[in-house]
Structure formats: C-alpha cells, structure tokens
Wavefront OBJ file of the C-alpha trace (Angstrom):
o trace
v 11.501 15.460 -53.926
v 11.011 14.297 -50.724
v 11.145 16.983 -47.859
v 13.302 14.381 -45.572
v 16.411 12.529 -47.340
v 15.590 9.153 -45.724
v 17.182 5.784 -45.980
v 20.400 3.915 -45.551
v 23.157 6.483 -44.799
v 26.700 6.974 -43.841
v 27.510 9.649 -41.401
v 31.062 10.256 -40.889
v 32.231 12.492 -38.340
v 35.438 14.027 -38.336
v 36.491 16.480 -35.777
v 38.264 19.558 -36.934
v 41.279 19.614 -34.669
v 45.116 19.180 -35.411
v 44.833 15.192 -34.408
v 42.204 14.384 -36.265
v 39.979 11.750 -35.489
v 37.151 9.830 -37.507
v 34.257 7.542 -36.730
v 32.281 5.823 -38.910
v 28.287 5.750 -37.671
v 26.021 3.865 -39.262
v 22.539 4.765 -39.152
v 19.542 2.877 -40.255
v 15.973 4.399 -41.195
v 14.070 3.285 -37.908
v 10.303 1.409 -38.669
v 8.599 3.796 -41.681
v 9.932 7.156 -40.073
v 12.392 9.845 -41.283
v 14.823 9.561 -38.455
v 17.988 7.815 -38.335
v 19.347 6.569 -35.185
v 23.361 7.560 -33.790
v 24.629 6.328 -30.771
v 20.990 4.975 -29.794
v 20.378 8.641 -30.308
v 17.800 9.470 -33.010
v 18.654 12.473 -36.301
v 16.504 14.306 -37.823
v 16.917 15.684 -41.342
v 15.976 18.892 -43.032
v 16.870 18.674 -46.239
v 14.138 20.478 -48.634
v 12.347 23.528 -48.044
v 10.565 23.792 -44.291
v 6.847 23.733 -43.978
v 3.891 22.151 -42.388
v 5.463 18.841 -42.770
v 8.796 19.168 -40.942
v 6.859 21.156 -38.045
v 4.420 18.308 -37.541
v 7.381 15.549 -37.558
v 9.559 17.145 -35.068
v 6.708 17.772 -33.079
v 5.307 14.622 -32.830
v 9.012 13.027 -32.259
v 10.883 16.332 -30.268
v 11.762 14.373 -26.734
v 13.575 11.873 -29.112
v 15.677 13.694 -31.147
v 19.277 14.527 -30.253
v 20.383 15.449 -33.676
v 18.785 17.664 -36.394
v 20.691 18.398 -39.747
v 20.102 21.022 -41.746
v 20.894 21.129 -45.608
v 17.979 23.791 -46.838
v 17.808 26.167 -48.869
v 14.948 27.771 -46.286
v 11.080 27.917 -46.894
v 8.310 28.849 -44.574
v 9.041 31.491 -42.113
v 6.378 30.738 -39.397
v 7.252 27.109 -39.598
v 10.837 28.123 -38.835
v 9.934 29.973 -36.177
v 8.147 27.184 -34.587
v 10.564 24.484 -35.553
v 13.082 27.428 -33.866
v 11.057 27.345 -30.668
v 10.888 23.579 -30.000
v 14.731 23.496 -30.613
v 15.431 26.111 -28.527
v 13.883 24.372 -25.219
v 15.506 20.929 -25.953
v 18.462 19.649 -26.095
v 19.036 19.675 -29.937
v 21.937 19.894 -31.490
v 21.817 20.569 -35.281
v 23.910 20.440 -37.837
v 25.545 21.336 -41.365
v 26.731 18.486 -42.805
v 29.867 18.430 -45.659
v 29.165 20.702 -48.136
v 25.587 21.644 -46.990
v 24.227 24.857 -46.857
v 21.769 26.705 -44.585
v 19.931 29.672 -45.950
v 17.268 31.785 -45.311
v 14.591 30.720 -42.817
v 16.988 27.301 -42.040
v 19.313 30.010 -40.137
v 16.742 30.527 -37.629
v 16.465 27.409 -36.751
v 20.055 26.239 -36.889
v 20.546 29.692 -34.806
v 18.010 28.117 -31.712
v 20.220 25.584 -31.011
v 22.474 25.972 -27.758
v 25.223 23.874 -29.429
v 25.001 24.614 -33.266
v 28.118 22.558 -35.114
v 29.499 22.716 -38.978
v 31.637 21.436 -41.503
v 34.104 23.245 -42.749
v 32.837 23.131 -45.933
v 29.253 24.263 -45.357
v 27.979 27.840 -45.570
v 25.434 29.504 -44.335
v 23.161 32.713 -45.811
v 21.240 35.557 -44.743
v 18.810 38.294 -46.689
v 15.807 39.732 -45.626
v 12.354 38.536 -45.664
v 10.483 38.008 -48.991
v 7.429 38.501 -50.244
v 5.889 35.282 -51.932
v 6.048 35.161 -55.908
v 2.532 34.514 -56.504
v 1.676 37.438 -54.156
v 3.530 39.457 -56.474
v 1.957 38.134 -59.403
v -1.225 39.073 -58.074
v -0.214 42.572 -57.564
v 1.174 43.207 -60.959
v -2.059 42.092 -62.272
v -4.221 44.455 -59.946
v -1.797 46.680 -60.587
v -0.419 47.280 -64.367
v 0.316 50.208 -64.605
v 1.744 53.059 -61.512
v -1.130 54.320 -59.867
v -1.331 56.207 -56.323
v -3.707 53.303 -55.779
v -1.293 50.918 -56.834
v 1.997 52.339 -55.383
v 0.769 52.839 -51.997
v -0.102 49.095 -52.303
v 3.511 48.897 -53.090
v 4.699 50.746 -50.156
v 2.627 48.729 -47.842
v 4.323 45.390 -49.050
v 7.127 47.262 -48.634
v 6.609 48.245 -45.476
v 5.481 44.546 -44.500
v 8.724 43.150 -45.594
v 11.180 45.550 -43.808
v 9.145 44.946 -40.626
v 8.962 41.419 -41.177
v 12.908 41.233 -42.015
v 13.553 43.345 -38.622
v 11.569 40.576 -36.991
v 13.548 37.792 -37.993
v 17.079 39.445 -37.041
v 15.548 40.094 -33.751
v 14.682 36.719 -33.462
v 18.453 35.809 -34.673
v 20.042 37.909 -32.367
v 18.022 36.452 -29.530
v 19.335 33.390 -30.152
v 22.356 34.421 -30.137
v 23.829 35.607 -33.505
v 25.621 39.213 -33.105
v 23.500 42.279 -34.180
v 26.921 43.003 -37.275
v 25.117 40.702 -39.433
v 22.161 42.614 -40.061
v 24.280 45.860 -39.984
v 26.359 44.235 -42.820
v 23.138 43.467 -44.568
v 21.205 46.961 -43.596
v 23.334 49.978 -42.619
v 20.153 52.070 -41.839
v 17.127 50.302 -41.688
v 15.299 52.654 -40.731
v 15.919 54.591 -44.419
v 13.157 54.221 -46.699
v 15.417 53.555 -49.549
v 17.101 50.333 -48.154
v 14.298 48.441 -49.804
v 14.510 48.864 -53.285
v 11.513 47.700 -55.799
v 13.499 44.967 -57.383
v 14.150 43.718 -53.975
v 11.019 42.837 -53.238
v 11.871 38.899 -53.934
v 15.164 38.680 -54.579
v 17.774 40.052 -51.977
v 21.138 40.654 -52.162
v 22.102 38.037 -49.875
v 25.255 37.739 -47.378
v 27.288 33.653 -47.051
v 29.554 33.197 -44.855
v 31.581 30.228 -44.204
v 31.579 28.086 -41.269
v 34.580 29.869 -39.667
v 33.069 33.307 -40.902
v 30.118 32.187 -39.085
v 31.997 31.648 -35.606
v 32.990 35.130 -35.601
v 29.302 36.288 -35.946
v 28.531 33.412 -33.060
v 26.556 31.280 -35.358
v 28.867 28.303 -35.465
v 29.957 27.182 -32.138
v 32.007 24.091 -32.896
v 33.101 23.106 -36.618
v 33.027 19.209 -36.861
v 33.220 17.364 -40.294
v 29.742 15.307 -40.999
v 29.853 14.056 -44.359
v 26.805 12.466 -45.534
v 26.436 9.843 -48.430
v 24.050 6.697 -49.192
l 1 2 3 4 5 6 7 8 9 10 11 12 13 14 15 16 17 18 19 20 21 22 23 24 25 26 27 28 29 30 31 32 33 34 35 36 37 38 39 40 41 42 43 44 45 46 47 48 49 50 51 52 53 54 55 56 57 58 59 60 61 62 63 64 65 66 67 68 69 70 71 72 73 74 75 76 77 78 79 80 81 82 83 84 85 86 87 88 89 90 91 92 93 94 95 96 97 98 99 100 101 102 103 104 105 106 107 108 109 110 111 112 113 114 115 116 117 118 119 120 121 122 123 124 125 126 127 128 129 130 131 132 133 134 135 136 137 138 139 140 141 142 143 144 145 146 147 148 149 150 151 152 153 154 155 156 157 158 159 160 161 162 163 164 165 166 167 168 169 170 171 172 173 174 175 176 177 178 179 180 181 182 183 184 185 186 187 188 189 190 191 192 193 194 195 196 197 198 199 200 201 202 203 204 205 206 207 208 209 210 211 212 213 214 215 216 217 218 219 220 221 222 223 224 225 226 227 228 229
C-alpha cells in the first residue's frame, strides 16, 4: 500500500454550520508528486503509517503546502515529531477528512497545527508509547523464562516506555491539547503499577470524537471533507 493515497480525487467540503454550504474542489495529482492542488493551494496526504518517507516529502515541498490530511493509523514517533515541528512553524492546516481517523503518533502532528479542522465523523485516539513488536520478540527469546536478569530488563523497557509516553503528552500539551487527556489515560503516572506487563504493546487506548476533541482543544473548527476517487 502506498504511504500517500495519490491520484484523481474529489474533495468536498462542507461546513458544519446551521446553513450549510458545499463546494465541490477538484484536485488533480500535480507532475509525478503526491500532492494535490486546492484553490492553487497544494494538499498533502497522510494516509498510511508515518516514516522516513512522509518526513522527506514534506520536507522537500513544506513552503508549498497549505493543506495536510491526516487519515493514519500512526507509525514512527521521531518522524512525527519532526513532521510535528515543520507544521508547527508554517502555516499548515491539516485535516481529518469524512470518516478518517487519527491515532497514535498522527495526533502529534495533527496537534502542531495552529488551525487543526475535522469532520464530524472522524475520530481521533490516544495511548501511550509502545515498544516495537520485534523488540519484544527479541526479549522473550533472551529472556524465556523470569530471571532477575531478565526482569530488570523488563523494568527498564518499562521504564523507557512510561518516560517516552510522558514525552509525547508533553509534547501534546505544548501544542496545545489540555493536560485531562493524559489524566484520563494515566491517573498517577508516577505509580509503578500504571504500566502493566501486557501493556507493553498494546494500550488501552482513549477515541474521542471530533466534538469530544474540541473540548480537549484538539479540534478547533469541525468542517466536513469527504474524500472519494
């Protein structure tokens, strides 16, 4: 699957107020590149997990693009961070289209965004920070059975993961999003129990709508961008 959803695409945007108005948008792909052009403005999409790839794009093309949307399930937490960074000091605006979702590391970068819209239909999630899979597979197989060798491993993963989840809300909360959200996720993060061993990588995990995510200042206008070849 292709880490940009490219091509001939219909972007309708509808805004959520009691008049409701529509416009039909047309955008074309522009040359060979991932970017679709609206109002002589250019988009950028996200919709596949973030790494290298997205980074290097919206890099290369940052003082053109007015538009980033966001359907991902997450990915890459340093490359969200830096994709975070160059939204942050532009003037991006992204966006969840129709029924999209944003999860994990995309928050962080939908968070950067001065003006950060939705549709009413899209969600977005939070949980903490994971350790990779094969990581984990590595460390069951050093590890087989409990040792103090072994579980103090543990605890240092542990320990990685807490600080690296504190990290990211930090980040979120500089950019804006209000400090509940990680209280709703941890209560006490500083009690050694809130990271339980199954935990390790899979979280419980907290969604909220689009008008859920106003409250929590995530969301700051909901518009209706629905998306289809």
């Amino acid at each position: 699957m292709r880490n940009f959803f490219i091509g001939f695409i219909l972007l309708f945007l509808t805004a959520c107020v009691p008049a409701v108005s529509s416009e039909t948008v047309s955008l074309d792909r522009i040359s060979a590149n991932p970017t679709l052009s609206l109002n002589n403005e250019e988009v950028a999409l996200i919709t596949y997990n973030i790494g290298r790839e997205q980074e290097d794009y919206i890099r290369k093309n940052l003082s053109k693009i007015k538009y980033l949307i966001l359907n991902s399930p997450g990915g890459d937490m340093q490359f969200a961070y830096n994709i975070a960074l160059m939204v942050k000091y532009s003037n991006i605006i992204t966006i969840i289209p129709k029924n999209g979702v944003c999860e994990s590391a995309c928050t962080i970068i939908f968070q950067a965004a001065k003006e950060r819209h939705a549709s009413k239909s899209s969600s977005l999630m939070y949980h903490g920070v994971s350790i990779d899979i094969k990581v984990m597979d590595a460390y069951f197989k050093e590890c087989p059975s409990v040792t103090k060798q072994c579980l103090q491993v543990f605890n240092r993963l542990k320990d990685l993961v807490k600080q690296e989840t504190i990290r990211m809300y930090h980040v979120l909360e500089d950019y804006g999003l209000k400090h509940d959200v990680f209280l709703l996720l941890i209560k006490q993060p500083v009690d050694p129990n809130w990271l339980r061993t199954g935990n390790l990588t899979g979280y419980s995990e907290i969604r909220f709508t689009a008008e859920e995510s106003m409250q929590h200042n995530a969301v700051t206008h909901i518009k209706e961008y629905d998306i289809r070849e």
